[in-house]
C-alpha positions in Angstrom: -30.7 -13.3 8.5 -27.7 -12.0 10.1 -24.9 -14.7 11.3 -22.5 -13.6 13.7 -19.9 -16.3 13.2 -19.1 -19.0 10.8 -18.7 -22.5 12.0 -15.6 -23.6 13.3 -13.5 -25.2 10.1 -9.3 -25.5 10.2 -8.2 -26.3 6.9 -4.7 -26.5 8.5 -5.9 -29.5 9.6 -7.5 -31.1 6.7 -4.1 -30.8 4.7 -1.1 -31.7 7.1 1.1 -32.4 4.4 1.7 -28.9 3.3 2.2 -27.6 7.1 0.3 -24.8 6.8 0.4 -22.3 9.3 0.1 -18.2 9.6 3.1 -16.1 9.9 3.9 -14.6 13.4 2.3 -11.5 12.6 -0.7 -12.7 10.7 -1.6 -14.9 13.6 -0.8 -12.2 16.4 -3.5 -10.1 14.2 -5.5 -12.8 14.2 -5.9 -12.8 18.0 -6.7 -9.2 18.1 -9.8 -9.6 15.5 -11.1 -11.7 18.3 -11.8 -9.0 20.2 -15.2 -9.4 20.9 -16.1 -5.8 21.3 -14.4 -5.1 17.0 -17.0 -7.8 16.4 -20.0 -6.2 18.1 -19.2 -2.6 16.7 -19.7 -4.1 13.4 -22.4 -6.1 14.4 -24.5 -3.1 15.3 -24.2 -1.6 12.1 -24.9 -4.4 10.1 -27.9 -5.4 11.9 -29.0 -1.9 11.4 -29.3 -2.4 7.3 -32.6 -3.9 6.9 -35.3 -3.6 9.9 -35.5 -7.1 10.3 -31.8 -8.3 9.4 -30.8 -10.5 12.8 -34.0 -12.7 12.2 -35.0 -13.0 9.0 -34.0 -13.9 5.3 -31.8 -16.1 4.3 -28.4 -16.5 5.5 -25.8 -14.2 5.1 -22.2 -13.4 5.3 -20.9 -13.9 8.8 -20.4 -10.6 10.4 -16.5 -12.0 11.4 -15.9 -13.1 7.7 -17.1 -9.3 6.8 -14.6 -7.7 9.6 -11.3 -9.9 8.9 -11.9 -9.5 5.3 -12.1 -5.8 5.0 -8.9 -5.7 7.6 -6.7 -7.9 4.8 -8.6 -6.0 1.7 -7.1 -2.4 3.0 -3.9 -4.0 4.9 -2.8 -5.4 2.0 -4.1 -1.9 -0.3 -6.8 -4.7 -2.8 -9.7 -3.5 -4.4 -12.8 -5.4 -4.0 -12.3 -7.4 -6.4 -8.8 -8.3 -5.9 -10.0 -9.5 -2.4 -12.3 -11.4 -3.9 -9.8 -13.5 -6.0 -6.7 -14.0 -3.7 -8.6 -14.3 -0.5 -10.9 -17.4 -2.3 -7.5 -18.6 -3.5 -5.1 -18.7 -0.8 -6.3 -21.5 2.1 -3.8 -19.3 4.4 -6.4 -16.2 4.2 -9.2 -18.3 4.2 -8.4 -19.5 7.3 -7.7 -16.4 8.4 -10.9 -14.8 7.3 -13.1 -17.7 8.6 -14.2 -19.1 5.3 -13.8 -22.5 5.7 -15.4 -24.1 2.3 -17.6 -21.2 1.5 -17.4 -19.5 -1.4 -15.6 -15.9 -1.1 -18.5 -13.4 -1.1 -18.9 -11.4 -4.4 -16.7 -8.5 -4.4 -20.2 -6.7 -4.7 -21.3 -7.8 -2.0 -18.2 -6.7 0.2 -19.1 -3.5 -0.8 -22.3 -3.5 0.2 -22.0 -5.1 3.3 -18.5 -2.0 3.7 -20.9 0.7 2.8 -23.8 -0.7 6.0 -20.5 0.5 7.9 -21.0 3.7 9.5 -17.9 6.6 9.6 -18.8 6.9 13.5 -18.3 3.2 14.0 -14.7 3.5 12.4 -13.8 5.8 15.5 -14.8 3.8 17.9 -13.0 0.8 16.6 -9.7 2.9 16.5 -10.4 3.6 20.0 -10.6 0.2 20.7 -7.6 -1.1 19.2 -6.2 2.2 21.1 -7.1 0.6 24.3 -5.6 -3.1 23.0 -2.6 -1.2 22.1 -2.5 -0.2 25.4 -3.4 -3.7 27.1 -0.3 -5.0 25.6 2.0 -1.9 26.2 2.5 -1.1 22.5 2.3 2.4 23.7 2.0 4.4 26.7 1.0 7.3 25.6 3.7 9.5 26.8 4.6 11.4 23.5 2.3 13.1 21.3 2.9 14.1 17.6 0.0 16.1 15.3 0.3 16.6 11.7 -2.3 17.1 8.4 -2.3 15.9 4.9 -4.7 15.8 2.2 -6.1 13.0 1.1 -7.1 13.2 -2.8 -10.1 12.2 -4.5 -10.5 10.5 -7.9 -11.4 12.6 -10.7 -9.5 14.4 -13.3 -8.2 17.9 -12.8 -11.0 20.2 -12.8 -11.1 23.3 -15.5 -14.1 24.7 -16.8 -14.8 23.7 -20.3 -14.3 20.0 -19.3 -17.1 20.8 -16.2 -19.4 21.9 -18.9 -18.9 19.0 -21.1 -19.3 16.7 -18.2 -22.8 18.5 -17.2 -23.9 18.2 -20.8 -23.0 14.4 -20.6 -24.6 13.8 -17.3 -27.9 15.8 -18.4 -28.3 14.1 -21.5 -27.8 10.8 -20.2 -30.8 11.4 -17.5 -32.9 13.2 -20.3 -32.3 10.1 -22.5 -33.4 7.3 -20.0 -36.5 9.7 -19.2 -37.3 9.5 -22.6 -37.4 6.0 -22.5 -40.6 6.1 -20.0 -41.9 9.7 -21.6 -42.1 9.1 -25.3 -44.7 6.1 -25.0 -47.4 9.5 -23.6 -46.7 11.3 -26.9 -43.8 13.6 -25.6 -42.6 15.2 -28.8 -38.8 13.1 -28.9 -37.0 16.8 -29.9 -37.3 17.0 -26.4 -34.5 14.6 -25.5 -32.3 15.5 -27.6 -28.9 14.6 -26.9 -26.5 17.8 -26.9 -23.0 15.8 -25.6 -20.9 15.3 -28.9 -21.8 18.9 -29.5 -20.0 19.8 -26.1 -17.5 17.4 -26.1 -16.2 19.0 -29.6 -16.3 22.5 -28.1 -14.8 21.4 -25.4 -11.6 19.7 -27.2 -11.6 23.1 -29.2 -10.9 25.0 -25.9 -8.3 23.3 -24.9 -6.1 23.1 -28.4 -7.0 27.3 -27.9 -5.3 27.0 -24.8 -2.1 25.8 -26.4 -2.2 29.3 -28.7 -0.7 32.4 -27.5 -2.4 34.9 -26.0 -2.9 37.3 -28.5 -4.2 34.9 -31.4 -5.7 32.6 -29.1 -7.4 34.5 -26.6 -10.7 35.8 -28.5 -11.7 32.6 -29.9 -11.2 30.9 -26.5 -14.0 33.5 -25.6 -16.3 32.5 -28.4 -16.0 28.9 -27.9 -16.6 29.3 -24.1 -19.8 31.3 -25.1 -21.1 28.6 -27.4 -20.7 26.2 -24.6 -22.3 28.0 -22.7 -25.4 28.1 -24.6 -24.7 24.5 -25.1 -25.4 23.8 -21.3 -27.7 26.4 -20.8 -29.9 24.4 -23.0 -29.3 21.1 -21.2 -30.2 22.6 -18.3 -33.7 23.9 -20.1 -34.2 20.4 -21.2 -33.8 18.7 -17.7 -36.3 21.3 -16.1 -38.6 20.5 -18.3 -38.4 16.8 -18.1 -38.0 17.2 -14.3 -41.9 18.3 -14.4 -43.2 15.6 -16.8 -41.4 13.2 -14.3 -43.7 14.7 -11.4 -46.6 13.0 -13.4 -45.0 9.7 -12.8 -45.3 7.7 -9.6 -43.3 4.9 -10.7 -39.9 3.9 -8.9 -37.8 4.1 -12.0 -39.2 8.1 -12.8 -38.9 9.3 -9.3 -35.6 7.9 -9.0 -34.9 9.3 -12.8 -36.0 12.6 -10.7 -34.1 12.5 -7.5 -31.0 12.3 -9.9 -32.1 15.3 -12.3 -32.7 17.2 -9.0 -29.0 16.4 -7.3 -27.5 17.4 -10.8 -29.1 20.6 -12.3 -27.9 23.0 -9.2 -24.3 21.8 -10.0 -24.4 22.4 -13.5 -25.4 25.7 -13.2 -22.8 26.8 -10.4 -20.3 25.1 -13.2 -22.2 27.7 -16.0 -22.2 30.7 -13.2 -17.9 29.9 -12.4 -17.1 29.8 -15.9 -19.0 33.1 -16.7 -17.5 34.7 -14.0 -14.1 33.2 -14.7 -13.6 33.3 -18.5 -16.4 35.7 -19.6 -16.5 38.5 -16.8 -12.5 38.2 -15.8 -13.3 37.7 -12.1 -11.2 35.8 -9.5 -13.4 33.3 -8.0 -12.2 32.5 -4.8 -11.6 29.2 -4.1 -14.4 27.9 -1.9 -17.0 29.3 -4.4 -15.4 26.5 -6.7 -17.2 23.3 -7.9 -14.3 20.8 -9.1 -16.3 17.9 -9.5 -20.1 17.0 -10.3 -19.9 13.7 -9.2 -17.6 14.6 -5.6 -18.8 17.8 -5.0 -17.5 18.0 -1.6 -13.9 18.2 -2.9 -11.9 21.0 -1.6 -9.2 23.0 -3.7 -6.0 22.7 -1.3 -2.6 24.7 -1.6 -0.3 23.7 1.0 2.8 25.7 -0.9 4.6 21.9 -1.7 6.3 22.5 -4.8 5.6 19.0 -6.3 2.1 19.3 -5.8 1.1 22.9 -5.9 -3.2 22.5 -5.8 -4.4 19.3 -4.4 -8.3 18.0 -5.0 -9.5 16.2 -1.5 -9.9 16.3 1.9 -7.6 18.0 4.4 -6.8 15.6 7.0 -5.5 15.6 10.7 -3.8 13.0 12.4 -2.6 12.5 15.6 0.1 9.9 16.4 1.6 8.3 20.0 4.7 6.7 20.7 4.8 3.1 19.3 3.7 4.2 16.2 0.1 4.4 16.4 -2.5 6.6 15.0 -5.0 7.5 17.6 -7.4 9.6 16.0 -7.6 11.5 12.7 -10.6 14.0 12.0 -11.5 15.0 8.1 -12.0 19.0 7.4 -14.3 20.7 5.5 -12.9 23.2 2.9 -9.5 24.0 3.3 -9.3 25.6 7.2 -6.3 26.6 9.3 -4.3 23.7 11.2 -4.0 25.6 14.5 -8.1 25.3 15.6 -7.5 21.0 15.7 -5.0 21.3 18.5 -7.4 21.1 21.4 -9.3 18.8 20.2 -6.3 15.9 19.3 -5.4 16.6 23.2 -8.9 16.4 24.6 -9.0 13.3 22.4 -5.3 11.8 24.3 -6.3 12.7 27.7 -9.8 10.8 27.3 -7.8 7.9 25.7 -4.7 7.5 28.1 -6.2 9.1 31.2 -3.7 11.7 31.3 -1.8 14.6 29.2 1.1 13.3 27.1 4.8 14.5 28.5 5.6 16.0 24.9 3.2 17.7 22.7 4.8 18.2 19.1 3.6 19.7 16.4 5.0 21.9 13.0 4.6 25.9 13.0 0.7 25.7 11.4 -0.5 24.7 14.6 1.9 27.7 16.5 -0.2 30.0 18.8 -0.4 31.4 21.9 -3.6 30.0 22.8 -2.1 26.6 22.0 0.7 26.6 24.1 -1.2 28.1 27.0 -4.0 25.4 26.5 -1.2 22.6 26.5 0.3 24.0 29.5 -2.8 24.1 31.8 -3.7 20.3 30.6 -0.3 19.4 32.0 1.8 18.9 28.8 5.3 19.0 30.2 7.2 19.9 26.9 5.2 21.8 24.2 7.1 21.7 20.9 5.1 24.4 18.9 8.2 26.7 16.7 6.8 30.1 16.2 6.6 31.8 12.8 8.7 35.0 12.0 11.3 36.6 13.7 12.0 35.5 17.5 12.3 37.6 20.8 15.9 36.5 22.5 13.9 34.4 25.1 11.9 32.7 22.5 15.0 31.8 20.2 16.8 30.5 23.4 13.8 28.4 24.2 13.5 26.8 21.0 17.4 26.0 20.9 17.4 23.9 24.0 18.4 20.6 23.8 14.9 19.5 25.0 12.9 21.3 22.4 15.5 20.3 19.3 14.9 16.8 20.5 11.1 17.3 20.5 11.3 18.8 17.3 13.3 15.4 15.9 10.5 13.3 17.5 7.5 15.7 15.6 9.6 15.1 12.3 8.8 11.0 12.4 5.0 11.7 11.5 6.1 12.8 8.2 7.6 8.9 7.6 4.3 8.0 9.2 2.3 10.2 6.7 4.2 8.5 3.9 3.8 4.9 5.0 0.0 6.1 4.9 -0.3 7.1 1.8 2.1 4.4 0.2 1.0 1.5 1.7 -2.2 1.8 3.0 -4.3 4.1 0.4 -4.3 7.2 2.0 -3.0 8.6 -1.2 -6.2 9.1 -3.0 -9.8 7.7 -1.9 -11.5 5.2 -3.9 -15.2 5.6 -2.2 -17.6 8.4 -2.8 -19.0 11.1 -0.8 -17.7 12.3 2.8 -19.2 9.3 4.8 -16.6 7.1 2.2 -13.6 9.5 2.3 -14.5 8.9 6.2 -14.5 5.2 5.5 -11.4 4.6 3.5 -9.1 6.8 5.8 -10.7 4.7 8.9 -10.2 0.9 7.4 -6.7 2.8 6.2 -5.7 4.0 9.5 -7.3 0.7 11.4 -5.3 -1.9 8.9 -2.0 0.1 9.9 -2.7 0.3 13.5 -3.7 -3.6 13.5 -0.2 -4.2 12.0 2.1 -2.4 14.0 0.7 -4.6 17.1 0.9 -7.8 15.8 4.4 -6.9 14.6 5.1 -5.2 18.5 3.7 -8.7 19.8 5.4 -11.0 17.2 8.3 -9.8 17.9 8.7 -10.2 21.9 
């Protein structure tokens, strides 16, 4: 059964000789969580997780314990299970979180109850804390900055032997636990044979090739990547065929041992068709034909020309940013698209939020066209700060030299420091969940924790 709030306990009170009491910021953040309109956006979607959850079962984790605690988990950058341990240890948080003399949920359980949190929710609670922003005239909404990063995912850089090897790992393992439920019908065991050292040598062999010249290297990196080849291609036999001895099965455990040899085999061989058309054939394979990942396919190849960081693995991301310091909205982008398509939409976004176009629009020279500016200026932007690329006409290099343009300009540079606060202090660096709905979910709790904390530090500090 779903409780919406735990009963009322201050340990503060309890234990007056240690004068506990929150800091100025922790307590103005404490007022915002109780908003009660945060509480029912999460309250819908965890209501949502069974059909019966607000009525029936046993007890479970306050809804409010669930918000606060996943506001201190990514404002503070812990994983679960560092949440776990310095929440339940500090009577400060537990305070804060509502906890009273419970005992601090299981860090699995937090992440259950995070992933019953929908990506769509996450928007609407940044517009909400938009709107409190405004409420206590954090921000106005006069200025209006727009910048992308990428946000990386976890896995090891990609090449194509270690693909392979990782296909011939994943397959083996599935054939293996099939086996387990197969053999007892008289499946002959050569069947689930497991093919993984065998890859994970050839795979080690490619890359000490790699190390070789050219000339003396070059051949037997082609053999190797042949053997391989053959390597997987057999996996990938073995997996079909155990795929339709599974059919047979009605039991949970096979048709979930199915659903996972499904997902996987397509992957494996766009792995084994890339490294053929790569290695064997000489072909360059464009980027978005590119698998990087088995486990995160979704991950795009980026190249944003940065010299420390020539090809980044993630998700592109745009983010749009209002005076005071606040991140209104950010949207996540498939693939790696162009910048210049997302202006509209960040403006649309403003004008919906703050009931009217901001005076300054600034943004770098990706998001620079005509269409743009001409967009801007019929929404009622007064100062659109878009540099063009390339060489200038004399009217356009006397435009962009005004005072009032270099001074926009100056403004648009402060999202970079906002970018890097992101990424540094609030995880935006690399994602720790899985899929798209959890790259949407960690850059939303990111974005949310930060917002959060530039109020209460506005409101503490009046």
């Amino acid at each position: 059964m779903l409780r919406d709030r735990a009963a009322p306990i201050d340990l503060f009170a309890l234990v007056p000789a240690l004068e506990l009491r929150f800091e100025p910021e922790l307590a103005e953040l404490d007022r915002l969580l109780e908003d009660d309109e945060l509480f029912e956006h999460v309250k819908a979607d965890l209501s949502r997780r069974w059909p019966h959850t607000t009525v029936t079962g046993r007890p479970s984790t306050p809804v409010e314990v669930v918000l606060r605690v996943l506001v201190i988990q990514h404002l503070y950058a812990w994983s679960y299970a560092q949440a776990e341990h310095f929440i339940g240890d500090s009577l400060v948080l537990r305070q804060f979180c509502r906890l009273g003399f419970e005992p601090m949920p299981h860090h699995t359980t937090l992440m259950r109850w995070a992933n019953a949190v929908h990506p769509e929710t996450l928007h609407a609670l940044l517009d909400r804390v938009t709107e409190l922003a405004r409420t206590l005239k954090v921000t106005r909404g006069r200025k209006l900055r727009i910048d992308s990063t990428v946000v990386e995912k976890i896995i090891h850089h990609p090449s194509d032997s270690g693909l392979l090897a990782d296909g011939v790992r994943v397959l083996s393992r599935l054939v293996r636990r099939a086996g387990v439920l197969l053999r007892r019908s008289g499946v002959d065991g050569a069947l689930f044979r497991d093919r993984t050292r065998s890859a994970k040598r050839l795979a080690r062999r490619i890359h000490a090739s790699a190390a070789h010249s050219r000339a003396s290297g070059g051949a037997e990196r082609t053999a190797l990547y042949q053997h391989l080849l053959r390597v997987t291609q057999s996996s990938l036999s073995q997996a079909a065929l155990v795929e339709k001895l599974l059919k047979r099965r009605t039991t949970a455990a096979a048709q979930r041992l199915r659903a996972h040899l499904a997902r996987f085999q397509p992957l494996v061989q766009q792995v084994c068709t890339q490294a053929q058309r790569r290695v064997l054939s000489g072909e360059l394979v464009p980027a978005g034909d590119k698998l990087v990942s088995l486990f995160e396919p979704h991950t795009a190849i980026i190249r944003r020309g940065k010299l420390p960081l020539p090809t980044e693995f993630g998700s592109k991301v745009v983010l749009d940013e209002v005076d005071g310091g606040l991140v209104t909205r950010y949207a996540i982008l498939a693939g790696n698209p162009p910048d210049a398509p997302n202006l509209p939409e960040s403006l649309e976004h403003h004008c919906a939020r703050f009931a009217r176009a901001p005076a300054v629009l600034a943004a770098d020279r990706a998001f620079a066209t005509t269409s743009n500016e001409q967009y801007a200026q019929r929404q009622g932007v007064g100062c659109v700060t878009l540099p063009h690329q390339g060489p200038l006409s004399g009217s356009r290099r006397r435009l962009e030299q005004h005072p009032t343009f270099r001074r926009a300009c100056r403004f648009r540079a402060g999202i970079e420091g906002r970018i890097s606060v992101l990424k540094r202090r609030f995880g935006l660096r690399r994602c720790r969940y899985h899929g798209p709905a959890g790259m949407e979910r960690w850059v939303g709790w990111g974005i949310l924790a930060h917002d959060l904390r530039q109020i209460s530090r506005f409101a503490a500090s009046r």
